[in-house]
C-alpha positions in Angstrom: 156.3 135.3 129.0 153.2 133.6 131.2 153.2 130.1 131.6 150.4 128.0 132.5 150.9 124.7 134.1 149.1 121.4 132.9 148.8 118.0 133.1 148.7 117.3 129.5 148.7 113.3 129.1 147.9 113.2 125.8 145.4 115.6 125.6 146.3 117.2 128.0 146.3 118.8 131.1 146.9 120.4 134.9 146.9 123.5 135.8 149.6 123.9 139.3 151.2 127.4 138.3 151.9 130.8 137.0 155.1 132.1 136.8 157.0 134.1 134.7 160.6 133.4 133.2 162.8 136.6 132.2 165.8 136.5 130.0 168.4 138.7 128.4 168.3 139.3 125.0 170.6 137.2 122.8 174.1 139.4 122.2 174.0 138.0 118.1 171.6 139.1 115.5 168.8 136.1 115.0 165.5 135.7 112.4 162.4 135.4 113.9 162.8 131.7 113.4 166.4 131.1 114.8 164.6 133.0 117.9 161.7 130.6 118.1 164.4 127.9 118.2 166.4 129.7 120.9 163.4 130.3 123.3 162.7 126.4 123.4 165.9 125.3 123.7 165.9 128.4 126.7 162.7 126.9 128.0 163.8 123.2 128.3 166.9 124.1 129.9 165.3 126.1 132.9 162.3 123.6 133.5 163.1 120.1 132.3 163.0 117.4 134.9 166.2 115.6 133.6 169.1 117.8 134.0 170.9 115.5 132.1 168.9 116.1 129.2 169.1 112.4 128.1 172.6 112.2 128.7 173.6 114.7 126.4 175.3 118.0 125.8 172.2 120.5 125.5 174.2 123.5 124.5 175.5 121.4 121.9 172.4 121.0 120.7 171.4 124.2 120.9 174.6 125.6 118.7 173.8 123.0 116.2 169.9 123.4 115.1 170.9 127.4 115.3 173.2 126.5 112.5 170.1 125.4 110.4 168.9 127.2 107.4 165.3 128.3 108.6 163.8 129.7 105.2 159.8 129.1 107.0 157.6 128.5 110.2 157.6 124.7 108.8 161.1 124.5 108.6 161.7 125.8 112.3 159.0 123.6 113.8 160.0 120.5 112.3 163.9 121.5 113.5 162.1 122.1 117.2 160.3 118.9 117.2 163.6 116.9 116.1 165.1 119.0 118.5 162.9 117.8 121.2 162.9 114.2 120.1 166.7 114.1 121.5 165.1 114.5 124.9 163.1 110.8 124.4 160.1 112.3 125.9 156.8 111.9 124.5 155.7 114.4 126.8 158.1 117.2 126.0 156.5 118.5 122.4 155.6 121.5 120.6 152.5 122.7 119.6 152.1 125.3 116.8 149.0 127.6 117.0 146.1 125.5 115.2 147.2 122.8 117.9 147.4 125.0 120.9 144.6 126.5 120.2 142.9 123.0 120.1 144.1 122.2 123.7 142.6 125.6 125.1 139.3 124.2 123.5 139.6 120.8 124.8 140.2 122.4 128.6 137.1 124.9 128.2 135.0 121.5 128.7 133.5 120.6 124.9 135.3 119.3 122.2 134.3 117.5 118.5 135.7 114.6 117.9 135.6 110.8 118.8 136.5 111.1 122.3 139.7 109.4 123.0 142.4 109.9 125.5 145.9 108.4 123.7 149.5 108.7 124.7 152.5 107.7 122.6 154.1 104.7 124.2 158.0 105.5 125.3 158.6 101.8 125.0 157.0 100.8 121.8 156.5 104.1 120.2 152.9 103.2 119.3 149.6 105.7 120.1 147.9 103.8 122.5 144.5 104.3 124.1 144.5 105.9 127.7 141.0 105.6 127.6 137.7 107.0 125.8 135.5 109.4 127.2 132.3 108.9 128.9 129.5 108.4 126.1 132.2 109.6 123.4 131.8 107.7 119.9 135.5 106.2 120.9 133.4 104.0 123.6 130.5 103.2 122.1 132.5 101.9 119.3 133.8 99.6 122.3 137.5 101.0 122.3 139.3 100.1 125.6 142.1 101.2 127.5 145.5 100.0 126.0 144.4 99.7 122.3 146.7 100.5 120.3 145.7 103.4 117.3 147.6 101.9 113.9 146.0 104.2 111.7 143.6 106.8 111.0 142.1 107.4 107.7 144.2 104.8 106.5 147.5 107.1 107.5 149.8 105.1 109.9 150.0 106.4 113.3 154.2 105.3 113.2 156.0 108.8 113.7 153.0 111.3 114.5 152.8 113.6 117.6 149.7 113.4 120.5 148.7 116.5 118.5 148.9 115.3 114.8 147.1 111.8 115.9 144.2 114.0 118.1 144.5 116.7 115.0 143.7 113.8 112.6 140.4 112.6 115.1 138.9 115.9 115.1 136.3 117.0 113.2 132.8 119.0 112.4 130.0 116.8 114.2 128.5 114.1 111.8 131.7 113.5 110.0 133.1 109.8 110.0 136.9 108.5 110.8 138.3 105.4 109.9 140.5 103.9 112.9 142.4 100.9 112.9 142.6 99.5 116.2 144.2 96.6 117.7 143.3 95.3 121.4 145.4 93.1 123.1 145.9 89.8 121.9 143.8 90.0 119.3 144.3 90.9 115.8 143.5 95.1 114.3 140.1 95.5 113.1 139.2 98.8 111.6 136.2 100.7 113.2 134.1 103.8 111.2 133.1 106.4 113.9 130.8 109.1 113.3 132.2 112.2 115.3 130.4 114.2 117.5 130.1 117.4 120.2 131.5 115.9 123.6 130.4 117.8 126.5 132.5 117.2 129.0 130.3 117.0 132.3 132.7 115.3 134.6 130.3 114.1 137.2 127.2 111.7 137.5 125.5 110.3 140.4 122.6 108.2 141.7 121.5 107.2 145.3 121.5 103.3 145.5 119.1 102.1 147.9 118.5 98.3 146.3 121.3 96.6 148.7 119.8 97.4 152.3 122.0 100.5 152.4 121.6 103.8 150.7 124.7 104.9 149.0 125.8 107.5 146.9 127.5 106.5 143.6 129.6 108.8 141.8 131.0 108.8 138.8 133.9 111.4 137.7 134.8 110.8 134.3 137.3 114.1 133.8 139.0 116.6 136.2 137.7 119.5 134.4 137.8 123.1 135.8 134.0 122.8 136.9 134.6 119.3 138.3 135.2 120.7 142.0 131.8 122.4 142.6 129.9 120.0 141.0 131.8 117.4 143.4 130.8 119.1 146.2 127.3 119.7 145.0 126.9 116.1 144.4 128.4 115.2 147.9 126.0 117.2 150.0 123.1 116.3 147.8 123.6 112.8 148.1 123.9 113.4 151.9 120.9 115.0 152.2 119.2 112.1 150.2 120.1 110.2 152.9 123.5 108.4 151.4 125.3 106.4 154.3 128.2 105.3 152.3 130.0 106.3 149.2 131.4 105.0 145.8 133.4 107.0 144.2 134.1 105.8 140.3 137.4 107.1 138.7 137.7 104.0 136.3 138.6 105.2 132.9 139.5 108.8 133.7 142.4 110.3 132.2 143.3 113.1 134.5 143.0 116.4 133.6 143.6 119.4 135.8 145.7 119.0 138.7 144.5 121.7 140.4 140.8 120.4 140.1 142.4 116.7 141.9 143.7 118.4 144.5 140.2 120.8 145.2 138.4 117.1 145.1 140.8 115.3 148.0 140.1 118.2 150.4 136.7 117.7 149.7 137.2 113.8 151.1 140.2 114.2 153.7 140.4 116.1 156.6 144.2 117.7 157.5 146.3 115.5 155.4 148.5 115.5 152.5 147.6 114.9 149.4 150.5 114.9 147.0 154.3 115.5 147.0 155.9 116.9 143.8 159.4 116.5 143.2 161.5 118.7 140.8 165.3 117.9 139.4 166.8 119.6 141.8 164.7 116.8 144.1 163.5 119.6 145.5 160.1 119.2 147.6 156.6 120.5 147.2 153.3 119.7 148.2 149.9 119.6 148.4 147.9 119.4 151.5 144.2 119.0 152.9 143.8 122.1 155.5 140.3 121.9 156.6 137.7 119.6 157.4 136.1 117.2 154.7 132.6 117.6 153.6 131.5 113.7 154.7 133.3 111.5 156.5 131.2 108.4 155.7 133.0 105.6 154.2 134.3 105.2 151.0 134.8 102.6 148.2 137.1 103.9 144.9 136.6 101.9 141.8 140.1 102.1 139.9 141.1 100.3 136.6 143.9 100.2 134.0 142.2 103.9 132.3 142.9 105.6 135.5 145.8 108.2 135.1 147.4 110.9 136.1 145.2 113.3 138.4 143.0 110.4 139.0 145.9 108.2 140.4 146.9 111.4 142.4 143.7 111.3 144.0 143.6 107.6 144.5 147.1 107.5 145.8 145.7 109.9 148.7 142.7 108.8 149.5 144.5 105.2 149.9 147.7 106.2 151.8 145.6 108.7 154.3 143.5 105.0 155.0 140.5 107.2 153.8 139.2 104.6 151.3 139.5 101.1 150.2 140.4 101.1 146.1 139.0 98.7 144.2 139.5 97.5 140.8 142.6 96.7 138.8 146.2 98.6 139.0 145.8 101.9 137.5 147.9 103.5 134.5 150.6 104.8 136.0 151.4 108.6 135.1 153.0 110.3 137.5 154.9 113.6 135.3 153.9 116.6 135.3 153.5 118.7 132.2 153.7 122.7 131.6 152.6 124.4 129.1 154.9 127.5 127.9 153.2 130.3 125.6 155.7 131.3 122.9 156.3 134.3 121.2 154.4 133.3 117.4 151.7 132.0 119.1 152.6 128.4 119.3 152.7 126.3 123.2 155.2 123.9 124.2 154.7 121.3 127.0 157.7 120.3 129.1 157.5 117.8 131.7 158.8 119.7 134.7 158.4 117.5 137.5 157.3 114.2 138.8 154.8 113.4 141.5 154.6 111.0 144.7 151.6 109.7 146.8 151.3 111.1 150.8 153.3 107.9 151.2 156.3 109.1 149.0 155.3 106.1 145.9 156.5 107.1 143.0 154.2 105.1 140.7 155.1 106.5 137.1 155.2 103.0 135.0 153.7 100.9 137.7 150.3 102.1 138.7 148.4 101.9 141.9 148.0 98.6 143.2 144.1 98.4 144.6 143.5 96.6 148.2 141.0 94.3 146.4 141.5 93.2 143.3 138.4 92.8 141.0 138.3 91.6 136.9 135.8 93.1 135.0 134.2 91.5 131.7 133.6 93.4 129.2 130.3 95.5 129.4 128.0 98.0 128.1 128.5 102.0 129.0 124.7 101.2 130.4 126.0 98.7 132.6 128.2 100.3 134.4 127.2 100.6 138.0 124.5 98.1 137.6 124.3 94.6 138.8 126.4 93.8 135.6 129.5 95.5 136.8 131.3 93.5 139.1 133.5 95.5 140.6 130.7 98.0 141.4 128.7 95.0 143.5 132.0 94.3 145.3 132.1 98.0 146.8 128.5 97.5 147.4 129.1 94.4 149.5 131.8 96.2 151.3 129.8 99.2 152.4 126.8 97.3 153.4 129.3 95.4 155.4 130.9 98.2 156.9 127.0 99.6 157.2 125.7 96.8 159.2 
C-alpha cells in the first residue's frame, strides 16, 4: 500500500513522503467492508500523532465498529467517519473515491469551483474560511479570512466534512452557488457566486522602481508543485531587472505542498534549518538549507491572519534564521501535518501524523506567527493589493528603502 504525504488543510495538502506499511493478513474471515474498516483503524494506529488516541481504548474501538452490520460501501463509510470522529480531529477523515479523486485534481494546479480554502473549526465546529484564492469568485465576492460558511445552497454547513462542504462548492464553470456567510461581528448575508476554472499560478511579480529603490515584489498565492521553479525564475529575473531589495507576499495563502515550502526557503537561506518535525514518539526530523541562496538582498515578508500552514513554515524560517523582517498581522496558526493513505476500494484517508516547529523549536499550532511589525490593513480591492492602497505593502517599502539608503 503507497502512501503519499500531504498537507491537506482543508483542501489539502504536502507532500514529505513515501513509504510503504506491510501487514499480516487478519487470522478471521472478513467482507470486503469489515476489511475497509480494519485497514483504517490499522492505519491510524501506526501513524496518528496522539498515541492516546483521545484518551481512549483504540482496540476497543476497533472490536466494536467490526461488530457492525455492513450491508453497503455507505454503510462502512459512514461507520469509518464515526469511527474517526472519536479521534476529535478535523484533520483525520476519510475520503471515498469521487472525493479523492477531487483532491488529486485540486493538487494538479486547476480546479472549478469558487475558490475557497475552509477548515472545520475544532473549537466551534463551524467551516470557516482559511482564505480565498487569488482572483477566485470566493474573493471577488469579498469573502475574507475567518468567515464563517453557514450554508450552501441553503444546506447548513453543521455536521459536513472539508470534503462534503468543498464537494457542495464545486461545480461546471458558469454555474452559481448560494453561500451564506458571516464575517466577524457582523451579521450572515448570503452571497450568489458564479463558479469558474481556477488556475492555480502560484506566483506574480513586478519590479517597483516608484520609491527611489527598485524592488522586486512577489506575490505567492499557493505552494503548488510548479511553485519552486517559477520562484526561482522570478528571483533571478527580478535580479537581473535590477531589484535591490525584495518583498515577498504570502498574505492569504493557504499552504499547500510541504515539499514545495521547503524547495522555496533554500532558495532564500543559505546553510540553515528550515523546519523541525516532531512525531508521537517526539521523535526528531528536519529540514535543512544545504547550499547557497540565490539573493542575498534584503527581505520584507508580508504575513496576515490567511497565512497557514506551509506558508507559516516558511515564515517561521525565514524569521528565526534573522533572514527577513515579517510584516503584517499574526498568521493562522497550522502547524499538523497530514498524510494521505491510498486504500484498497479506491477511497484516501488523511491522518495527521505529526506536528511541526520553526528553526527556533515554536510550536505555533493555534497561535500563529507573531510579525516584528505589526501593520492593520483596511479592507481593499484584489487590484489594490501592492499599490499605494495597501498599507502594509508601503511599510515594507519604507523599510527597504531604509535599509537601501
Amino acid at each position: 500500500m503507497t502512501v503519499r504525504a500531504f498537507w491537506i488543510g482543508i483542501v489539502c495538502a504536502a507532500q514529505i513522503l513515501l513509504s510503504t506499511l506491510v501487514y499480516t493478513p487478519m487470522a478471521l474471515a472478513y467482507s470486503d467492508n469489515q476489511n475497509l474498516v480494519a485497514q483504517v483503524w490499522r492505519i491510524v494506529n501506526q501513524a496518528y500523532l496522539d498515541d492516546t488516541f483521545n484518551h481512549q481504548n483504540w482496540w476497543a474501538i476497533r472490536e466494536r465498529f467490526l461488530q457492525r452490520n455492513l450491508p453497503d460501501r455507505d454503510s462502512t463509510y459512514e461507520s469509518i467517519k464515526e469511527m474517526l470522529a472519536t479521534l476529535n480531529d478535523p484533520f483525520t477523515r476519510l475520503m471515498p473515491p469521487e472525493q479523492y479523486r477531487g483532491l488529486k485534481v485540486n493538487t494538479s494546479g486547476e480546479l472549478s469551483g469558487v475558490g475557497l480554502q475552509i477548515v472545520i473549526n475544532p473549537e466551534t465546529k463551524t467551516l470557516e474560511v482559511i482564505a480565498p484564492l487569488a482572483g477566485s469568485p470566493a474573493e471577488k465576492a469579498g469573502i475574507q479570512p475567518r468567515d464563517r460558511i453557514l450554508a450552501i445552497d441553503g444546506v447548513t454547513t453543521m455536521g459536513l466534512t472539508i470534503d462534503q462542504a468543498a464537494a457542495r462548492m464545486r461545480g461546471k464553470v458558469g454555474t452559481k452557488v448560494s453561500l451564506e456567510v458571516e464575517s466577524p461581528g457582523k451579521p450572515p448575508t448570503t452571497l450568489e457566486i458564479v463558479r469558474d476554472r481556477i488556475t492555480l499560478n502560484p506566483v506574480f511579480a513586478k519590479l517597483d522602481q516608484s520609491h527611489g529603490v527598485a524592488i522586486g515584489y512577489i506575490r505567492l498565492s499557493q505552494f503548488s508543485a510548479n511553485a519552486p521553479q517559477e520562484m526561482a525564475h522570478t528571483i533571478r529575473n527580478l535580479e537581473n531587472q535590477g531589484a535591490k531589495g525584495f518583498i515577498l507576499d504570502l498574505r492569504n495563502n493557504p499552504g499547500g505542498l510541504l515539499q514545495a515550502g521547503i524547495e522555496i526557503a533554500r532558495q532564500w537561506l543559505d546553510d540553515a534549518p528550515i523546519v523541525y518535525t516532531v512525531n508521537r514518539q517526539g521523535m526528531l526530523g528536519n529540514f535543512s538549507a544545504t547550499n547557497a541562496a540565490l539573493t542575498n538582498a534584503p527581505l520584507v515578508v508580508l504575513v496576515n491572519q490567511g497565512t497557514a500552514s506551509a506558508s507559516e513554515i516558511l515564515a517561521g524560517a525565514l524569521q528565526d534564521n534573522g533572514r527577513a523582517v515579517i510584516i503584517g498581522e499574526t498568521t493562522f496558526g497550522k502547524g499538523l501535518i497530514q498524510s494521505l493513505f491510498d486504500l484498497a476500494d479506491g477511497s484516501g484517508l488523511a491522518v495527521t501524523v505529526a506536528k511541526y516547529e520553526t528553526p527556533a523549536h515554536h510550536d505555533i499550532n493555534k497561535i500563529g506567527i507573531n510579525p516584528d511589525q505589526t501593520v492593520s490593513l483596511q479592507p481593499i480591492t484584489f487590484n489594490e493589493i501592492g499599490t499605494e492602497k495597501d498599507s502594509q505593502y508601503l511599510a515594507a517599502v519604507k523599510m527597504l528603502a531604509s535599509q537601501a539608503g
